[in-house]
C-alpha positions as CSV (number, residue, x, y, z in Angstrom):
1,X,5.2,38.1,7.7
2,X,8.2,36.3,8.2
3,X,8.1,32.6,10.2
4,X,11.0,32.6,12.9
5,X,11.7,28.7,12.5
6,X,13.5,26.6,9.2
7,X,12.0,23.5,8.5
8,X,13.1,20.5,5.9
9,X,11.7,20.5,2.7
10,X,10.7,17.3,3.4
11,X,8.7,17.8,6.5
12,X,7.5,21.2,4.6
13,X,5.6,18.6,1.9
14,X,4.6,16.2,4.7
15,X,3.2,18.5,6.9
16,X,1.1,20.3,3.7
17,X,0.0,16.8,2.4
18,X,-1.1,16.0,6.2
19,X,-3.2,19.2,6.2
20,X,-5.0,18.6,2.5
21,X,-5.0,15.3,3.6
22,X,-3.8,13.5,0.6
23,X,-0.9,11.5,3.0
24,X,-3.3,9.0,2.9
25,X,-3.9,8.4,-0.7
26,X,-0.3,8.4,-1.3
27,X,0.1,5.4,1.8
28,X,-2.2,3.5,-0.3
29,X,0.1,3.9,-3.6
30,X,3.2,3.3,-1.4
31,X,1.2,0.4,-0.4
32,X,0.2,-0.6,-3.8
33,X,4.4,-0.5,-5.4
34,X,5.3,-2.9,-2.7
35,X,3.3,-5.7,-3.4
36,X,6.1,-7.2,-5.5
37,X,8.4,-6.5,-3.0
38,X,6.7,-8.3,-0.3
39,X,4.9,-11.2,-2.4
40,X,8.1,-11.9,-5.0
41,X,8.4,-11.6,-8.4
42,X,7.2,-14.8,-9.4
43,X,3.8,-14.6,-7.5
44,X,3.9,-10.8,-8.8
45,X,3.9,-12.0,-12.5
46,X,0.5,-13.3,-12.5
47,X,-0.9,-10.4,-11.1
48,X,-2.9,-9.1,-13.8
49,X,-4.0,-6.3,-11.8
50,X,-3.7,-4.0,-8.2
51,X,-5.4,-1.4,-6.5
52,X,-6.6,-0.3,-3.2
53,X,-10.2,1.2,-2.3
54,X,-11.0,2.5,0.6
55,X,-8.8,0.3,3.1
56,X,-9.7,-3.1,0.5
57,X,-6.4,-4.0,-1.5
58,X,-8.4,-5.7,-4.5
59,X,-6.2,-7.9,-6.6
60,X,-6.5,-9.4,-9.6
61,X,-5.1,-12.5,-10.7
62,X,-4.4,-14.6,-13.9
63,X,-3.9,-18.2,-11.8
64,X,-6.4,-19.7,-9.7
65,X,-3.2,-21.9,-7.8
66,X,-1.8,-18.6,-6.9
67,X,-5.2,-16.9,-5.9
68,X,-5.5,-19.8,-3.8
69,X,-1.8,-19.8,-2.4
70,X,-2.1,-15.9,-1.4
71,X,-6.1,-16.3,0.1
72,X,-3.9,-18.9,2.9
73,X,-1.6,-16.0,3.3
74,X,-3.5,-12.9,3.2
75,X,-3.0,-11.7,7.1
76,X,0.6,-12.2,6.4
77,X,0.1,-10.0,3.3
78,X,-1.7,-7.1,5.4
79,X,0.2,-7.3,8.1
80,X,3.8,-6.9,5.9
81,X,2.2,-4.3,3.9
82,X,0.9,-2.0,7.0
83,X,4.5,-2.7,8.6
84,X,6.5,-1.3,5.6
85,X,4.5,1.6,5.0
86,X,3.8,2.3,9.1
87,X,0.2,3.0,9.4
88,X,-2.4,0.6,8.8
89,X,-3.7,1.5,4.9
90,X,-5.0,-2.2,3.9
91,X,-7.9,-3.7,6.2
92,X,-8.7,-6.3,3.9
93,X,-7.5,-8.2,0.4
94,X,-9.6,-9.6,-2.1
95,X,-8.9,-11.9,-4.4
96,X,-10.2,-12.6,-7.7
């Protein structure tokens, strides 16, 4: 059978991610690349370690001054995240 209507290959991969459901696993590794985009490089060089479980962005950090600067900012942090990716994937940060 032949479909009637041409689509992108870009909404093609969208729409089959969507329907295995895996467009939200790769939000949360969208979210996870940006974090040196939206916290800087310097902040992003003590950052021993990243990753995000279900909705909790869990990072891990080599300086205590820094866990403590990012724990003051980290509704800011969500809040930019969501915003760049355009759903909300992080709920929550913690920091150790």
């Amino acid at each position: 059978m032949r479909r009637s209507e041409f689509q992108s290959l870009g909404s093609a991969i969208k729409e089959y991610l969507k329907e295995e459901k895996l467009d939200g696993k790769i939000a949360e590794i969208d979210a996870v690349n940006l974090w040196e985009s939206i916290i800087g490089r310097q902040i992003a060089r003590a950052t021993s370690s990243i990753y995000i479980k279900d909705g909790t962005l869990f990072v891990h950090l080599k300086s205590s001054i820094v866990r403590n600067e990012l724990f003051m900012m980290r509704n800011e942090i969500i809040q930019a995240i969501n915003q760049q990716i355009g759903r909300r994937v992080v709920k929550s940060i913690v920091l150790k």
